[in-house]
C-alpha positions in Angstrom: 37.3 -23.7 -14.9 39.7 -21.0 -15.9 42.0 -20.1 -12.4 44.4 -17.7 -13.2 47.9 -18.1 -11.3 49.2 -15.5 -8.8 51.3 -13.7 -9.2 51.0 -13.2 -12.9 53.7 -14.3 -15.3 55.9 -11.5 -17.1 56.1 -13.6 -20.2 53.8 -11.8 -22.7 53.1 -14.9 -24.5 52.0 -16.9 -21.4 49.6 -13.9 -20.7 47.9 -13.8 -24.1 47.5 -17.7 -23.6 46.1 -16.8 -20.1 44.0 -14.1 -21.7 42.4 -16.2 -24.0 41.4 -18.9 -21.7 39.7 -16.4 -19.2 37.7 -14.8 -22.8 36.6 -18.3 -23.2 35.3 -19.0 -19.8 33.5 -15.8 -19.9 31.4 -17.0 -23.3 30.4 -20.1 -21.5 27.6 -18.3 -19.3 27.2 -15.6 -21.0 25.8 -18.2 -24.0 23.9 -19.9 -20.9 22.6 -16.8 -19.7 21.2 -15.8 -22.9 19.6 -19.4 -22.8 17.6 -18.7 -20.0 16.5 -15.2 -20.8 14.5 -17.3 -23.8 13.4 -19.6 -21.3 12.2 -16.6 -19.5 10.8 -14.5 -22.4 10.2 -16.7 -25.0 7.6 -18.5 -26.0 7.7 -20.8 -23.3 8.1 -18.2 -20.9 5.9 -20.1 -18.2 8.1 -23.2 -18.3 10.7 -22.4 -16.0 9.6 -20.5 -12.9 10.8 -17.0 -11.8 12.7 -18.1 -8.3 14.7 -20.7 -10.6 15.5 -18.5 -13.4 16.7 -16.0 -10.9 18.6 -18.0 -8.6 20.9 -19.5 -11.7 20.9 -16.3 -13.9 22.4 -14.8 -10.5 24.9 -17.4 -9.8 25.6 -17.3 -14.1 26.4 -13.1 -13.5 28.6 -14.0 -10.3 30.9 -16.4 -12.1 31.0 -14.2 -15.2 32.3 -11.0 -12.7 34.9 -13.4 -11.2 36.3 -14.3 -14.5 35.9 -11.0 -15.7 37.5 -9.6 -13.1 40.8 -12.5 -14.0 40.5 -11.2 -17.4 40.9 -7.5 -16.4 43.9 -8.7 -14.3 45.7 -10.4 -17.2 45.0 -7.0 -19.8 46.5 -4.5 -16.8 49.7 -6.8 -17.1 49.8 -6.8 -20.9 49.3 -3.2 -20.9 52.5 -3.0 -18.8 55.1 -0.8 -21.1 57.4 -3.0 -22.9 54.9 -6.0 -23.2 52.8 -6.8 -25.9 49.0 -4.9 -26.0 46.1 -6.7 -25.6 44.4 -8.6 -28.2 41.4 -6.1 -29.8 39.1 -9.3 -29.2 39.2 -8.9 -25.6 35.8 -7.8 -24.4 35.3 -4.7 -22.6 33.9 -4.5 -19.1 30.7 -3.5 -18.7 30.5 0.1 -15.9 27.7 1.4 -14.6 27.4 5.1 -15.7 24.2 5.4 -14.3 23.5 8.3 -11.8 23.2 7.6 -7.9 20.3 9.0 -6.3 20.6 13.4 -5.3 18.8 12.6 -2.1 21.8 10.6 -0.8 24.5 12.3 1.4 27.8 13.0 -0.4 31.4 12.6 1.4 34.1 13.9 -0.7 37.2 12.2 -0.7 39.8 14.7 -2.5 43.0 12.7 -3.6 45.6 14.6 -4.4 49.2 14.8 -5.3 52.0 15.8 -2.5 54.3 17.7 -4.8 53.0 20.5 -6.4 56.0 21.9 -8.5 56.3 21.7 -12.5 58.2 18.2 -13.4 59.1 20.3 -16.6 60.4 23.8 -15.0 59.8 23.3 -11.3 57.3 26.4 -11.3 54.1 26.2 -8.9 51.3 23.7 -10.2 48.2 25.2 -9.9 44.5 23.9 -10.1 43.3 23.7 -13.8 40.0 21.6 -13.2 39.4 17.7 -11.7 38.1 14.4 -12.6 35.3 13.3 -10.5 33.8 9.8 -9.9 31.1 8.7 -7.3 30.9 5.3 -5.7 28.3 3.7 -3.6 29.3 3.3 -0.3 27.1 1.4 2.5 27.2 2.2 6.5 26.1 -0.9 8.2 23.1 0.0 10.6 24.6 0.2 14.3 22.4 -0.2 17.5 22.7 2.9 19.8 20.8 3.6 23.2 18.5 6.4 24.1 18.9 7.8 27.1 15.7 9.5 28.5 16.9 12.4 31.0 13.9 13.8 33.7 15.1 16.3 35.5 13.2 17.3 38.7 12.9 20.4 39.8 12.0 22.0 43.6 11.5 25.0 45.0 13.9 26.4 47.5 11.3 28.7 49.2 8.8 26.0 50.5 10.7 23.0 49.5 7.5 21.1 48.9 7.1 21.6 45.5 8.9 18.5 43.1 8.2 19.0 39.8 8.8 17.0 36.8 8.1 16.3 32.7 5.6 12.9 32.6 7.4 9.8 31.2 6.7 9.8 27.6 4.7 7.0 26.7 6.4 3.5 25.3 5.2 1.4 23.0 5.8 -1.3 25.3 5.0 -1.0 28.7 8.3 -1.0 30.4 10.1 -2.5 26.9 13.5 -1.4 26.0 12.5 -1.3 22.3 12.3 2.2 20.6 9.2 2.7 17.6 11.7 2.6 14.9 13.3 -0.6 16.4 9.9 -2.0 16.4 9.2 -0.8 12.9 12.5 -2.2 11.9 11.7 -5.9 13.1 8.7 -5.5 11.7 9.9 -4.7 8.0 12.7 -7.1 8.5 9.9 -9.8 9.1 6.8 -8.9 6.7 8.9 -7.0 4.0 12.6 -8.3 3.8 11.1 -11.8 5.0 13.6 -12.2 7.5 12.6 -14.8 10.5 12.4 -13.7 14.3 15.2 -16.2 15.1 17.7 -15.0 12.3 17.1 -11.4 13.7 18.1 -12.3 17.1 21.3 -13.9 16.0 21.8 -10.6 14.3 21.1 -9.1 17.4 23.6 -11.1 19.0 26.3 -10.3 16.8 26.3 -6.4 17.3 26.4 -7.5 21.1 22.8 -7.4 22.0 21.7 -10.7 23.3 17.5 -10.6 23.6 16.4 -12.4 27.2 12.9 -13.4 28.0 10.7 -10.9 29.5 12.0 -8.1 27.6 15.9 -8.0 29.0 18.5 -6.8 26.6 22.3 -7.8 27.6 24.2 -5.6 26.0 27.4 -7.6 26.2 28.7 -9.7 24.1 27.5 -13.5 24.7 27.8 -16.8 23.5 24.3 -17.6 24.9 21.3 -18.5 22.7 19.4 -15.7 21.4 15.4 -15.9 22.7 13.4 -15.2 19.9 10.1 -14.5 22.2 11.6 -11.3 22.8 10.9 -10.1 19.5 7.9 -12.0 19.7 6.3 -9.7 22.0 7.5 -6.7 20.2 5.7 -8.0 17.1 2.9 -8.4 19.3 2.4 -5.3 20.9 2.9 -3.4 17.9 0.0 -5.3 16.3 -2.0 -4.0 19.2 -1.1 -0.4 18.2 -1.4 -1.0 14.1 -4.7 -2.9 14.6 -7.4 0.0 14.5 -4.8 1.4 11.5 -5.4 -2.0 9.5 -9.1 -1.6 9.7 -8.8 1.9 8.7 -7.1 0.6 5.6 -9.5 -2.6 5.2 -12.6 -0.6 5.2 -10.7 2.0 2.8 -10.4 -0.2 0.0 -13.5 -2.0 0.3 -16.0 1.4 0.5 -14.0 1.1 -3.4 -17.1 0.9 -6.1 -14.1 -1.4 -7.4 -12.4 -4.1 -5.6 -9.8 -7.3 -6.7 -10.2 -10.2 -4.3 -8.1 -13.3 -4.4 -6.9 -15.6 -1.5 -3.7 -17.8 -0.6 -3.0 -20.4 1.7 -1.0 -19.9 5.1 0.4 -23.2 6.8 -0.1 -22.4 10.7 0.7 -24.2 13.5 -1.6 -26.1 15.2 -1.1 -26.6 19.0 -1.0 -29.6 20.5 -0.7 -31.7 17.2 3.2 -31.3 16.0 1.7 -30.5 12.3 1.1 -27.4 10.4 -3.4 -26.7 9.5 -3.8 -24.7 6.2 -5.7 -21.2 7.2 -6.2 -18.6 4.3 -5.1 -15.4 4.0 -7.9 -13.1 2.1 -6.7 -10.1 -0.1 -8.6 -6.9 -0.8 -7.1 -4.4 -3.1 -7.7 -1.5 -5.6 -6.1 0.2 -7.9 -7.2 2.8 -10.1 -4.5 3.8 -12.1 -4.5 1.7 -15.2 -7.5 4.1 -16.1 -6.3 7.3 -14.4 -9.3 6.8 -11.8 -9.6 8.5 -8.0 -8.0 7.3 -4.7 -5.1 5.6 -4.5 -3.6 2.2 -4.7 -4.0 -0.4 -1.6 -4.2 -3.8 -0.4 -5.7 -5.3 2.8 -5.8 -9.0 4.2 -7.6 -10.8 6.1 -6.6 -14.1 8.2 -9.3 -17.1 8.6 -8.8 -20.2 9.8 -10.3 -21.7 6.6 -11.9 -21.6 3.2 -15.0 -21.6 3.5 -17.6 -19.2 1.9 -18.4 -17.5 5.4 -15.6 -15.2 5.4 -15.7 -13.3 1.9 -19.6 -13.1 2.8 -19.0 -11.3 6.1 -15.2 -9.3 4.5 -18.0 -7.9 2.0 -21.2 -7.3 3.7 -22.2 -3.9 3.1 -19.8 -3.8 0.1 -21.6 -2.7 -3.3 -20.0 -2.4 -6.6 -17.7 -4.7 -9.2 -15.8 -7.3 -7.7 -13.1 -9.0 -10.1 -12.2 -12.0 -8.5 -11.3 -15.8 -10.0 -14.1 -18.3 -10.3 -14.0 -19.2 -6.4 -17.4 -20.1 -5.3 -17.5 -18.2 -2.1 -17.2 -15.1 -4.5 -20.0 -16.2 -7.2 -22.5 -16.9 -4.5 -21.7 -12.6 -3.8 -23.5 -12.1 -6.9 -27.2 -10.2 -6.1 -30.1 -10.2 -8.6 -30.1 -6.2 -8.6 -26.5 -5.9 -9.4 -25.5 -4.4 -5.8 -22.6 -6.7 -6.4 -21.2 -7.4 -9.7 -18.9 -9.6 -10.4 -16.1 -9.8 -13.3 -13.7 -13.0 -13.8 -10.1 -12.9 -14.9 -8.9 -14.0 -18.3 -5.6 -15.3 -16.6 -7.4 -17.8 -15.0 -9.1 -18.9 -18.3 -5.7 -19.0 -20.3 -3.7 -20.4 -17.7 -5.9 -24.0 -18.6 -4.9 -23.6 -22.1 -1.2 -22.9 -21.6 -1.2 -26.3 -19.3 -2.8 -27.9 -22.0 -0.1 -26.8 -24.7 3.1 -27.6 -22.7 1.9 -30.8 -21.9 0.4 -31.4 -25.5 1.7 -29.4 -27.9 -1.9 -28.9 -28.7 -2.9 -26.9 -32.2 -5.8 -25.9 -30.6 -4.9 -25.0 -27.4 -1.9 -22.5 -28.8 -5.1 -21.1 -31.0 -6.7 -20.2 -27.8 -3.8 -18.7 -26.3 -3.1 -16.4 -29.5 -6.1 -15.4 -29.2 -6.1 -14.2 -25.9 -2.8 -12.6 -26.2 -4.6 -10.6 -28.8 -6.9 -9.1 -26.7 -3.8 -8.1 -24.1 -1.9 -6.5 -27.0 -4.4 -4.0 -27.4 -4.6 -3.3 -23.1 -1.2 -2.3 -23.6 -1.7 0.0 -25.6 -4.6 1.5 -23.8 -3.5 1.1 -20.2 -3.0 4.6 -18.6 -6.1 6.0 -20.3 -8.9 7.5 -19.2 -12.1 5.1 -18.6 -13.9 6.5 -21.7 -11.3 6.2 -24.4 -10.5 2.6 -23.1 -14.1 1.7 -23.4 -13.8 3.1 -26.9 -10.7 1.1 -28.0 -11.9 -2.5 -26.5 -15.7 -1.6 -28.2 -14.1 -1.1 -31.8 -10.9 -3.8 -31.4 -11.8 -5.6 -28.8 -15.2 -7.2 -29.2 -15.1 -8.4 -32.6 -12.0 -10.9 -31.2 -14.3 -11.8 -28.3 -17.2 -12.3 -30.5 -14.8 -14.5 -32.9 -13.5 -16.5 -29.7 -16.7 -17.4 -28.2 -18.2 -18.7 -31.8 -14.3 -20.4 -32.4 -14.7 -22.0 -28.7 -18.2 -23.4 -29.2 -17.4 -24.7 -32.4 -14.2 -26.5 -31.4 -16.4 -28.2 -28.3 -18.6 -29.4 -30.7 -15.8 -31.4 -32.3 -13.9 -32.5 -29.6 -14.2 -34.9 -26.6 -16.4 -33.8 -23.8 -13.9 -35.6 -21.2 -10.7 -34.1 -22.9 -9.1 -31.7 -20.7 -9.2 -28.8 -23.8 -13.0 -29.5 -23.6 -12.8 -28.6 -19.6 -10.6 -25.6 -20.6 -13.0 -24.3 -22.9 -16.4 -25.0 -21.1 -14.7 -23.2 -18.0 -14.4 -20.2 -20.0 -17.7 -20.4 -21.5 -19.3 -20.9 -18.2 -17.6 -17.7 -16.9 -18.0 -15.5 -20.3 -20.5 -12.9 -18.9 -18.1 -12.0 -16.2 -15.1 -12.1 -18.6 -16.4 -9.6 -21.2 -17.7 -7.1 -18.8 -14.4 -5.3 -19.4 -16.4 -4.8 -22.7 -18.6 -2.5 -21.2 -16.8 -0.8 -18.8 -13.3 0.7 -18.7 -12.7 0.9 -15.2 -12.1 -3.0 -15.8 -9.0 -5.1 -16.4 -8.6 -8.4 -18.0 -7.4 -10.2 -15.5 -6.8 -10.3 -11.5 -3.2 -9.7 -11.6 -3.6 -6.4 -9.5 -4.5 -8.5 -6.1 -2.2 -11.6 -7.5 0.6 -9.3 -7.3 0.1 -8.2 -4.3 0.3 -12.0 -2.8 3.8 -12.6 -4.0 4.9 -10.8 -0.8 2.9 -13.7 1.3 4.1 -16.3 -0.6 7.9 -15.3 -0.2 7.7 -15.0 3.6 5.9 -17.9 3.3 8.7 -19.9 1.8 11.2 -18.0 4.3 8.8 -18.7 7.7 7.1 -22.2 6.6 5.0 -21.6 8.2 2.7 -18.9 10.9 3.1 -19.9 14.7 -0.5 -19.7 15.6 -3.6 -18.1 14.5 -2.8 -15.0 16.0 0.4 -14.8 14.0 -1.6 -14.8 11.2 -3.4 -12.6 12.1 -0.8 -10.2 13.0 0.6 -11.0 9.4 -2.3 -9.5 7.5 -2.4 -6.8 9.7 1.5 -5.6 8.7 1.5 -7.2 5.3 -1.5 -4.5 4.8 0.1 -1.6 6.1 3.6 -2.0 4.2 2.0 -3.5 0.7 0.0 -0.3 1.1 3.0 1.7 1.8 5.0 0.4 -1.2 1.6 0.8 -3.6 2.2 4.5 -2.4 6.1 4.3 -3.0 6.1 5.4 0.5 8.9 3.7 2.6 7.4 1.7 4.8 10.1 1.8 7.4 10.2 6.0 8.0 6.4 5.7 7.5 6.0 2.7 9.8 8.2 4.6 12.8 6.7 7.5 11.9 3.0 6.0 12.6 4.1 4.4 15.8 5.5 7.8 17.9 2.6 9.4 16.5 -0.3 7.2 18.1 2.2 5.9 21.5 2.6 9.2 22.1 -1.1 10.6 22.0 0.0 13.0 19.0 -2.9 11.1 17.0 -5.8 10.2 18.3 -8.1 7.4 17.6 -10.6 9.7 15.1 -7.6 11.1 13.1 -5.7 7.8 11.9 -7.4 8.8 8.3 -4.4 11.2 8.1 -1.5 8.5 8.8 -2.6 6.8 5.9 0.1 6.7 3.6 -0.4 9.1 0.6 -1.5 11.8 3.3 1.5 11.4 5.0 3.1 11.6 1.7 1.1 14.6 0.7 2.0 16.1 4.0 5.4 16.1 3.6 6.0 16.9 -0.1 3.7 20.0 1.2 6.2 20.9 3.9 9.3 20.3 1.5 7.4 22.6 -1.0 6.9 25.1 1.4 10.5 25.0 2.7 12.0 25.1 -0.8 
């Protein structure tokens, strides 16, 4: 590893040996970096998973700014007059020229000269224009207390009379903890997947050491952090969100069109030191792909497990198309009159072919898999459309591949061995082709499932974080605030103002019980773009 010595030689030649070193430690991961964005987007794109790619293509860009950051250190000293320039081969930095964001607050920091006379004549200097640069600059959040002031008031006359504003209603009863503190642990938790306990040592560290039974220290203290308090917030502001969650739950699902998948949720079982697997159901719709009404959500559901019962009572009373994987507990949804149709995802079918090839190589298996990635060539092209002219491009382009791959499948399992796993690929498709060409007829459809997938990549990353849910009621309270911020960020609504912003309203009485439809994200959103209309 190239380490450049401090201080910095003055012999020129030293430094041009120094700078070519550095230029040569800086090729090293930018050639591994461009390895791994072929791992990522090549051909064998599934073979190395996102969290890994990531985490080394991030550690790749750190060590490249270090050495990059040597290298500019080296080319400031050969550019010191006298000294020899620097070699043209020496590779630019990259800057970001991008814009910040208009919204943010500027503060102007004017740097200017202290003598403002001519070096030439000595005459006054006077303004001829500026150079101006921004920079992002970050304010770490800061705790701060808020002091509620009563005043009572009497009446010198009879000097009965006291009078006095009610106490404004907390969200905890007799809790130190503000709405948009609880909205903040909460978003730390469910969004940022940041544990209870790591939020209480950062608690700790700004001097606020959490006690049992809802105590705040506010001195600094070496003592443990107790994690319960922030327990209970998470609690109690579940019982608040609760009646908002079903709100949401029965939104999506009174959808003519809804995605369902599930995903498992290690919780802790009491009284037996081990973890139980409980499932956490997902609801969602999402009618922009086809420029359809409503607006994007997501809703989950905790049971304790898998079994048919609890899609059967999510969706009782639900009636319309339900895309879904091949999950039994879904099929057996199916009625005879069509109340509830079902449509099957073309990931799932490829996803067996793909196995297939990277553990084979198999000619027949990359067959199937360009033949499905035909069919998702042409729903790029198509996605944003209206229903009708979808329907139109996947009835001319799209069926005549269909039609080709069902007579291609049934021929190959013809040929091939019924035990084989490219036999079990293809008769799994097979079995599932009525719901897998329904996007044929309809253009409301997708291909595939990858709506309500990606709205479980949020579980699974606090899942990885947490380990694991501390009881069913945890997970419970999990689906209840994974709905209301996946929801949020659907809308592109922030889910902490919105989140605060939903708590003071229904703590303090401001929204009753009948009128949660309008704290529902895009009204809120629609309410306030209206204000800021109005005010403009």
């Amino acid at each position: 590893m190239f380490i450049a010595p401090a201080p910095l030689p003055d012999d020129p030649a030293i430094l041009q040996r120094l700078l070519l070193e550095a230029m040569a430690e800086i090729e090293r991961p930018r050639l591994r970096i461009a390895g791994l964005e072929r791992a990522r987007f090549g051909r064998r794109s599934e073979q190395l998973g996102d969290a890994a790619l990531q985490e080394e293509s991030e550690e790749l860009e750190q060590s490249l700014a270090e050495q990059s950051a040597k290298l500019e250190a080296v080319a400031s000293a050969l550019k010191t007059p006298g000294e020899t320039q620097v070699p043209e081969t020496a590779p630019q930095p990259k800057r970001n020229r991008g814009a910040l964001p208009s919204h943010l607050p500027r503060i102007e920091v004017i740097v200017d000269i202290e003598d403002k006379t001519c070096p030439c004549c000595g005459g006054d200097l006077h303004v001829i224009g500026e150079d101006r640069a921004e920079m992002l600059d970050y304010i770490p959040a800061r705790f701060q207390v808020r002091v509620i002031r009563r005043p009572r008031y009497g009446c010198r006359d009879c000097e009965e009379a006291v009078v006095q504003a009610p106490a404004p209603e907390r969200p905890i009863d007799g809790g130190m903890a503000t709405e948009a503190l609880l909205a903040h642990v909460l978003v730390n938790k469910y969004s940022d997947h940041l544990p209870l306990y790591r939020q209480s040592q950062i608690f700790a560290r700004e001097g606020v050491t959490l006690e049992r039974a809802d105590r705040l220290s506010l001195h600094r203290s070496a003592s443990r952090p107790d994690r319960s308090t922030l327990s209970n917030w998470v609690g109690r502001a579940c019982w608040w969100l609760a009646p908002l969650h079903g709100l949401m739950l029965s939104t999506v699902l009174s959808s003519p069109r809804v995605f369902a998948d599930d995903t498992t949720l290690p919780v802790l079982d009491p009284g037996k030191g081990r973890t139980k697997t409980g499932r956490l159901w997902c609801y969602a719709v999402d009618n922009r792909p086809w420029r359809g009404p409503g607006h994007p959500a997501a809703a989950y559901v905790y049971s304790e497990n898998r079994k048919a019962e609890h899609p059967a009572v999510h969706l009782k009373g639900f009636r319309g198309l339900l895309q879904t994987d091949g999950y039994t507990g879904f099929i057996r949804l199916a009625t005879p009159d069509d109340a509830i149709k079902l449509a099957f995802c073309w990931a799932h079918a490829r996803r067996k072919f793909h196995d297939i090839h990277a553990a084979t190589k198999s000619p027949h298996a990359e067959e199937a898999l360009l033949r499905i990635a035909a069919l998702y060539a042409i729903e790029i092209d198509i996605n944003g459309q209206a229903a009708e002219e979808r329907l139109r491009v996947r009835q001319q382009s799209s069926r005549p591949l269909v039609d080709a791959m069902h007579a291609w499948m049934t021929e190959q399992l013809e040929r091939i061995s019924g035990r084989s796993a490219l036999a079990q690929a293809i008769r799994y498709a097979l079995n599932h082709w009525e719901g897998l060409i329904l996007f044929l007829d309809d253009g409301r459809f997708e291909l595939d499932t990858n709506t309500v997938e990606r709205a479980m990549r949020p579980v699974a990353l606090g899942r990885k974080n947490a380990l694991f849910a501390g009881s069913d009621a945890g997970a419970r309270h999990w689906a209840i605030i994974a709905t209301l911020i996946q929801t949020a960020k659907l809308n592109d609504v922030d889910p902490l103002a919105w989140l605060t912003d939903v708590l003071e309203r229904i703590v303090s009485g401001r929204t009753k019980q009948h009128q949660l439809e309008t704290l529902l994200p895009w009204n809120r959103k629609a309410e306030r773009e209206a204000a800021n209309a109005g005010t403009g």
